[in-house]
Backbone bond lengths (Angstrom), bond angles and torsions (degrees), N, CA, C in turn:
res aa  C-N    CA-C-N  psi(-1)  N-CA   C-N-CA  omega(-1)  CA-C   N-CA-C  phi
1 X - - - 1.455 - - 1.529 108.71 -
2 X 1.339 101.27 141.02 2.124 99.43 173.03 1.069 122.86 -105.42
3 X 1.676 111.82 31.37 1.534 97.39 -167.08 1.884 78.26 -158.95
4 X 1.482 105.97 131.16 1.553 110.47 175.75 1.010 117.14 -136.08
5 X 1.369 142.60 165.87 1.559 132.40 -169.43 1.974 82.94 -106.14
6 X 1.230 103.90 128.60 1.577 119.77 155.98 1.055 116.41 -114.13
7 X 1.649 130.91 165.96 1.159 131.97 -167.92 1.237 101.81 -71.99
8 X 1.823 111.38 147.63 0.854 118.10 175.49 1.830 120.05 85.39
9 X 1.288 116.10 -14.28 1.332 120.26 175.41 1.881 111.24 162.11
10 X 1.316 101.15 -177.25 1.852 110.57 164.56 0.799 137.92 -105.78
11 X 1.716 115.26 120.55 1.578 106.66 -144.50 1.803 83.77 -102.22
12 X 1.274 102.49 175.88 1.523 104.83 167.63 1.593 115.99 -151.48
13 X 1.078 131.13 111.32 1.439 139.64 -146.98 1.825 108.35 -68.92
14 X 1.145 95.72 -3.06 1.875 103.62 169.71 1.571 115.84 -165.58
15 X 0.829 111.59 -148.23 1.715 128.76 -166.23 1.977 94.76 -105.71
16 X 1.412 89.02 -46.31 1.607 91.37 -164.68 1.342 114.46 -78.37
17 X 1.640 112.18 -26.54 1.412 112.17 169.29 1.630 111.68 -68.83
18 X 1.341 140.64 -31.08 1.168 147.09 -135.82 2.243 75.88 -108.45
19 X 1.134 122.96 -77.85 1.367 111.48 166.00 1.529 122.50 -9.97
20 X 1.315 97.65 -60.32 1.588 103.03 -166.75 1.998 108.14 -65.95
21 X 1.252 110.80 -39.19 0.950 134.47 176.21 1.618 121.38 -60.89
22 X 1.437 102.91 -9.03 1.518 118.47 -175.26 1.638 110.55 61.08
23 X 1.193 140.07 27.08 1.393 153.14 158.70 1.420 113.21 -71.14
24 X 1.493 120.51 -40.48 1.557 96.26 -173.73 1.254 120.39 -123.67
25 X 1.514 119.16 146.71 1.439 90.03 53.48 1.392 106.47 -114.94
26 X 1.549 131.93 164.96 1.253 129.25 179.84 1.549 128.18 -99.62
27 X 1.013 124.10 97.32 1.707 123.52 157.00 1.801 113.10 -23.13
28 X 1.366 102.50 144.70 1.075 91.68 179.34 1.708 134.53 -76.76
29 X 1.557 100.58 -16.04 1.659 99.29 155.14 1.332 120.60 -102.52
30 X 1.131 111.58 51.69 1.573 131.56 169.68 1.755 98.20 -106.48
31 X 1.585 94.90 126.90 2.199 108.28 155.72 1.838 98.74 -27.05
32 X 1.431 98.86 126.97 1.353 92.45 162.35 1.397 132.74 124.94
33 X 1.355 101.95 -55.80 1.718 146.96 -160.51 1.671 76.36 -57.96
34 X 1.576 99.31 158.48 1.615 103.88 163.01 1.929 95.13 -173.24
35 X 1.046 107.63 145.02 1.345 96.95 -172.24 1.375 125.39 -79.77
36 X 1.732 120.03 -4.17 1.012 121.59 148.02 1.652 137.45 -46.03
37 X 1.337 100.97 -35.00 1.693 117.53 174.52 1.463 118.27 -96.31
38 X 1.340 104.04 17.69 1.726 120.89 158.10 1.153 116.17 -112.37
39 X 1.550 126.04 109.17 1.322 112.70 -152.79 1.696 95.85 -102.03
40 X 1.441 110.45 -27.80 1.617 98.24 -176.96 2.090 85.64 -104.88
41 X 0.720 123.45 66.78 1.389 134.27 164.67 1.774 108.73 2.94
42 X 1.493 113.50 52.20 1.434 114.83 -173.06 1.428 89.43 -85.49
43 X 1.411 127.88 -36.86 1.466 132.21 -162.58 1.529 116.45 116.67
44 X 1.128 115.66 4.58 1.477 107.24 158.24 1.784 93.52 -128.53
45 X 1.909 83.11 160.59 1.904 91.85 -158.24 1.606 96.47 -108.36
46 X 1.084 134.69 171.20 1.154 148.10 128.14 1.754 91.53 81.96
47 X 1.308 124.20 46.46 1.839 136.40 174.55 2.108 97.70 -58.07
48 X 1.170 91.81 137.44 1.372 75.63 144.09 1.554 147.57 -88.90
49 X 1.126 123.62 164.73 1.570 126.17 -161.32 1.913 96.03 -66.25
50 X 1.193 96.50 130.37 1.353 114.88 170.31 1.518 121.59 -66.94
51 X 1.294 140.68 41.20 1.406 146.04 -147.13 1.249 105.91 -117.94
């Protein structure tokens, strides 16, 4: 599984697990969020690709 409940909230080990999971995209006081999975660091994580 890519997505586990840790203390304190739900972490999700990428962008694509947190997708699959129906989580994103995530705000940053949203379960989950981590600032690694914000790549232009606006505060929400895991946007989709602008294409």
């Amino acid at each position: 599984m890519t997505s586990s409940e840790r203390p304190g909230g739900v972490y999700y080990e990428n962008c694509d697990a947190a997708w699959a999971a129906g989580a994103a995209p995530m705000e940053s006081d949203e379960p989950g969020y981590r600032g690694e999975l914000d790549r232009d660091k606006d505060g929400t994580a895991c946007e989709p690709d602008d294409s």
